[in-house]
N, C-alpha and C positions, 0 to 999 in steps of 0.2 A: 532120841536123836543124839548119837556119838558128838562126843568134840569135835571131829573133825569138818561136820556136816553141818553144826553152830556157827564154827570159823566160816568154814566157805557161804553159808547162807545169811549170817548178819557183819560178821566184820573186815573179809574180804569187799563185800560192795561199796561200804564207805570207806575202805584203805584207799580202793580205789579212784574211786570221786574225788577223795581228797587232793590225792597225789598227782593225777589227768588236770586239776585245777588250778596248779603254779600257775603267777602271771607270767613263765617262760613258755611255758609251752600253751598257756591259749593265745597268745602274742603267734606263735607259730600254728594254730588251727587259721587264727584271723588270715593268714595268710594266703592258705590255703580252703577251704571251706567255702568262701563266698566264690568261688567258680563253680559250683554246683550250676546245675541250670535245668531247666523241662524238669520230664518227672526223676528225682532224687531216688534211691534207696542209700540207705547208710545201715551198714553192716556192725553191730556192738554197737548200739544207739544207745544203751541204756545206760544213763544218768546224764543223759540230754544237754551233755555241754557244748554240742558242735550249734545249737539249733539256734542260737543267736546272732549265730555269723550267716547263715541263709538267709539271701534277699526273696525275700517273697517276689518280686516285680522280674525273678530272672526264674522261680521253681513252679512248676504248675500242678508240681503232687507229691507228695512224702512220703512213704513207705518204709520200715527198718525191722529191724530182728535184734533180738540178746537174749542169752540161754539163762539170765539172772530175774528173776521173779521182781528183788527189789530195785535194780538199777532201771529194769521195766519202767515202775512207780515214776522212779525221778523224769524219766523221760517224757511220758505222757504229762506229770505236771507240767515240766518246761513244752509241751505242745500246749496247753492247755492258756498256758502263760502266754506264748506264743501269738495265741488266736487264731491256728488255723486245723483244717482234718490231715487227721495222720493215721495210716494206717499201721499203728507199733504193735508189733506180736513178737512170744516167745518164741526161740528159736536158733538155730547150729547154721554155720557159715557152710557147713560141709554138706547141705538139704535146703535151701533156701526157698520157701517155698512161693515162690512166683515166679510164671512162666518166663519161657525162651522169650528174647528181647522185646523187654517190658520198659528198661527204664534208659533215657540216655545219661544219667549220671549215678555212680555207684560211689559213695565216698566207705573209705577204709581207715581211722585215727585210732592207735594204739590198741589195736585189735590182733594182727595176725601174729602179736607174739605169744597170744594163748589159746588159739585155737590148737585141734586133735591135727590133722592135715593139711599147712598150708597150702597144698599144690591142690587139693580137691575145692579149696576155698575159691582160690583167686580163679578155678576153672568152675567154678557154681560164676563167679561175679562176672567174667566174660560171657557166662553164657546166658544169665537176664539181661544183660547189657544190649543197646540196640545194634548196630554197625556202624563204627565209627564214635559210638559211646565214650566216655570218657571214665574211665578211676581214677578218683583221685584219693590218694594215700599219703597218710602219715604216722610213721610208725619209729619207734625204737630197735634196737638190734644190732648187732655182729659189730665191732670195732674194727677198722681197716688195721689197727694197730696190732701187731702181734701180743706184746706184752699185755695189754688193755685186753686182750680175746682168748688169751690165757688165763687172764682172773675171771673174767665174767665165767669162761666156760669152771672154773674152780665153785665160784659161787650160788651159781645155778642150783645145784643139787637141792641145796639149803634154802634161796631165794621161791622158787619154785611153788613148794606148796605152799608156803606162807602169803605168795598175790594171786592165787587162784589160777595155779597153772601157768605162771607169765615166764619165757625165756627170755632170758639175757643176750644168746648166742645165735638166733638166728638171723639168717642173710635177709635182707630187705629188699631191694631195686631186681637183684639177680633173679630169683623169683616168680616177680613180676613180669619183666622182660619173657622169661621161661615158658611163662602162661599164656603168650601170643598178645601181647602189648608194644606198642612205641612209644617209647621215653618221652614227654616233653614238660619241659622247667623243671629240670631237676635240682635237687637241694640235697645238704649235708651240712652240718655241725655239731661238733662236742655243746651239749645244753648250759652254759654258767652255771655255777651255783653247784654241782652235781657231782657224785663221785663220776670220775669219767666209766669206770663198769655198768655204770647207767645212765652214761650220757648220751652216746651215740642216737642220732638223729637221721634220718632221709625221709627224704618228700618228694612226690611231683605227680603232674598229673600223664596218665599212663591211656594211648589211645586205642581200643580194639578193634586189629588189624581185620580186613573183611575176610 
């Protein structure tokens, strides 16, 4: 196993865990995440940080995917922790593999900035979604600021393979919208604490249009 296949298989999944687990940004899952409701899927599940914030008394089934072997592990513990069935499998946002509208809520947290094709993603997530389903997403991405979207896209090159593929520069809400969704409660802010090249923030839950 090259370097590079080290990196991405043991120290990218705890970079990542780490870094998804500032109290800033699960303060901003708690936000968002407990509107989950019916049956859930959550897309890059793996290392099980969202599952504390789902009210069991509002979800009546789990379901999720991540293409990481060990962020997998962390998630099924925290199902496990949990106490309840989840159905967690390996797995590409871009193949999802459950049928046409299966779930009414799809949650998406810091995911679409490392998948291969976000527009085939967020058209996999409409399309297990039931009619009238909900997304709910929360993701990093594109600074509105010019200056701030001139560094990120500089830093990119270099940031990139080092968190397993993650973009700094892509669009987030726009998107979304693009994929056949309606905006509702939408969010934005630069994250405290954060160089702003990786602060940019948007959220909200995203409804599929019939």
């Amino acid at each position: 196993m090259g370097l590079k296949a080290v990196w991405d298989a043991h120290v990218v999944p705890r970079m990542i865990k780490c870094a998804c687990a500032s109290p800033n940004i699960m303060e901003l899952r708690a936000g968002v995440v407990p509107r989950a409701q019916g049956r859930v899927f959550e897309i890059g599940c793996g290392g099980g940080l969202n599952q504390q914030f789902y009210d069991p008394a509002r979800v009546t089934g789990f379901a999720g995917i991540d293409p990481s072997g060990k962020l997998l592990d962390y998630a099924r513990e925290a199902a496990a922790r949990k106490g309840w069935q989840a159905d967690i499998r390996e797995g590409v946002g871009e193949d999802i593999p459950f049928g046409d509208e299966t779930f009414d809520t799809a949650v998406c947290t810091y995911t679409l900035c490392s998948v291969d094709d976000p527009a085939k993603v967020l058209s996999e997530l409409r399309r297990i979604l039931k009619p009238g389903g909900t997304l709910l997403f929360l993701e990093h991405g594109l600074s509105p600021d010019a200056a701030v979207a001139t560094w990120q896209r500089r830093i990119e090159p270099v940031w990139k393979p080092l968190m397993g593929g993650c973009h700094l520069s892509r669009a987030v809400t726009a998107p979304v919208l693009a994929a056949g969704f309606q905006l509702e409660h939408p969010g934005h802010q630069y994250m405290p604490g954060m160089p702003k090249w990786a602060a940019w923030m948007e959220w909200g839950a995203a409804v599929k249009l019939r």
